[in-house]
Each structure stands twice: as C-alpha cells, then as structure tokens.
N, C-alpha and C positions, 0 to 999 in steps of 0.2 A: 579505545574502540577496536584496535587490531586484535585486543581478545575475543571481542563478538564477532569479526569478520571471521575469524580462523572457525569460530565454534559453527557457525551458520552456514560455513564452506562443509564442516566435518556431518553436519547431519541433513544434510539432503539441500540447499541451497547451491545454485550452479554457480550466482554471484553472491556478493555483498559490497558496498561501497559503504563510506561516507559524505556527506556533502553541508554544508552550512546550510541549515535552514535558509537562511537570505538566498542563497541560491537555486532555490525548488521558486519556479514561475507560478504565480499565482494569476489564473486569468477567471475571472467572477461571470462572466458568459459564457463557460463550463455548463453552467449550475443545469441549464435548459435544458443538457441530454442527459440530465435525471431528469426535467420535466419531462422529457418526449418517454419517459419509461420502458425505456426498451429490455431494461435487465427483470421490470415487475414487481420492483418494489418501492416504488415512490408510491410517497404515501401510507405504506401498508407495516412499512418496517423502521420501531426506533432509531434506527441508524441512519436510515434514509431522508431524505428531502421530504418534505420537510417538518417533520417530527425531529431530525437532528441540530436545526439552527439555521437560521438565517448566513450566507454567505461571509456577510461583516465578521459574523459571530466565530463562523470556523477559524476566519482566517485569524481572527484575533485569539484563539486558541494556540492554534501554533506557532505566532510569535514570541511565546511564551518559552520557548526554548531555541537552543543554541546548533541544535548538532541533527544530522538524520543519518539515520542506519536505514542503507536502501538493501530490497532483501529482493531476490530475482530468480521463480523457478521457470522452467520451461517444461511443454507439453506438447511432445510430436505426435500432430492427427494428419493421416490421410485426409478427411473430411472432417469437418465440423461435426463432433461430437455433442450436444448438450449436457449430456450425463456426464461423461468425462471431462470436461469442462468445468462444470460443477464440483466433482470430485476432487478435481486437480485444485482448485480455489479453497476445499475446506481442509486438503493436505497442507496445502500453502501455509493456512492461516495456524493448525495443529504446530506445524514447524516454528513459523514466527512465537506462539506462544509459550515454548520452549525456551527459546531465547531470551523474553521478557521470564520468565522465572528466573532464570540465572540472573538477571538483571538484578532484579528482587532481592535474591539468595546473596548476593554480591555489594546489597547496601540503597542500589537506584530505587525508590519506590514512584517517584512524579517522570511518568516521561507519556507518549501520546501513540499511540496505534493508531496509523492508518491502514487499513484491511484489505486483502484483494476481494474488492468486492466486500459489500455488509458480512459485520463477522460478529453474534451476541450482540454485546454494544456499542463496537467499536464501526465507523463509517470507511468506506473506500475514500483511494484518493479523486476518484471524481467529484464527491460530495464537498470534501476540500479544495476542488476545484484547483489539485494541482496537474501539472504541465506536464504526463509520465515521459512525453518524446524531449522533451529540452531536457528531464532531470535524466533521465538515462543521456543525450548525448553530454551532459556537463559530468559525469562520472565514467563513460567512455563504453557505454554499454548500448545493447543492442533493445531497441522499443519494438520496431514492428519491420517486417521481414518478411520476403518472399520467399522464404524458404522449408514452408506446413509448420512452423515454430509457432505454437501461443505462448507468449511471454507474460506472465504474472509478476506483478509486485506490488510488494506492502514497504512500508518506513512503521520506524520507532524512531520517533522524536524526545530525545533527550538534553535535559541542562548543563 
C-alpha cells in the first residue's frame, strides 16, 4: 500500500493513510442525514439512499475486505462556495479514480470505492455510514477545522 500512498501524495492528494477496515466506525444512525437530504440526492441518485442498499447491506459490503486507503484533499474558501465545493468533490473523485486504475494496471480488480460524495456508481462514506472524524482521528489526520479548510475524503477498500 506504501506504493498507493506515494502515488496519491504525487498527484494531487495532500494525505493518504491506511487503516484496517475493522477500524473505520460504522454507526447505522448516520443513514438519517441522507434522509434529511441536505446534499439532494436521496432518492434521486443510484448511489444514493436508498436506491444504493439498505445500511445492513453497505455495511456487509465492506467487510468483505481487509484494508482502506484513506485519500484526503483540501479546499480553502473564504466563504462557502457551492460550485467550488462541487468542483473540488468531482476533482477529488477524477484523482481517486486514477489510483484505482493503477490498481487494476497492477493486478487488484475486487476492491470498493467509497466517494466524496455520490460519484457514477460508486456511494459516499455517509451512505456507508462511516465515522469520517474517528477514521481521520485513528490515521492522525485532520476532519473538521476552524481554519476556512473543507476537507474531502474518499477510501479504496481492498483484500
């Protein structure tokens, strides 16, 4: 995995960790702030709640592997941008899916994208109802911050 970390550092990723799946906090009362739809696509988008699966179902997804590649960019706004916001999220996801081809390229084909934010088909980690402040403090990284930082992150979940 220190090859994905290096490669994810080298083309625009500010972090990258690993952590044991078992490790990423799974809390299933998550799933609600997809219900309350504040980002506008529950319901509306395959990857989303709940067109993407039942909570059970995510989370029995990802135990199916071993390992998480946490991928982490940052976006300094004076103000709350929506657009760039936006932008920044489908840069995010452009980057991540870089990485899963070298994956590919390199032999991996079974491993799990979770998205910043709905990405094609692949679900955000809300949807997964994972834990992004415990999984950032258990890899030593920074979640949320008073400091104009919006912090992004996606996982590649692999065997």
């Amino acid at each position: 995995m220190e090859k994905y970390i290096e490669f994810a550092k080298s083309i625009g990723f500010v972090n990258a960790k690993v952590l044991s799946v078992k490790q990423l906090v799974y809390v299933p009362e998550y799933r609600k702030y997809c219900e309350e739809n504040l980002c506008g696509n529950y319901d509306k988008v395959l990857a989303c709640p709940p067109k993407c699966g039942t909570v059970e179902e995510m989370h029995s997804s990802m135990q199916k592997y071993q390992t998480a590649l946490i991928l982490q960019t940052e976006l300094k706004l004076p103000a709350f941008d929506q657009a760039k916001y936006l932008a920044a999220k489908r840069e995010h996801n452009i980057l991540a899916e870089k990485i899963m081809q070298q994956m590919e390229k390199d032999g991996t084909s079974d491993y799990l994208f979770m998205a910043a934010g709905p990405w094609k088909n692949h679900s955000c980690l809300s949807a997964y109802c994972v834990d992004a402040q415990k999984m950032a403090d258990a890899c030593g990284l920074i979640c949320w911050g008073n400091d104009g930082t919006i912090r992004l992150f996606s996982l590649i979940l692999t065997k």
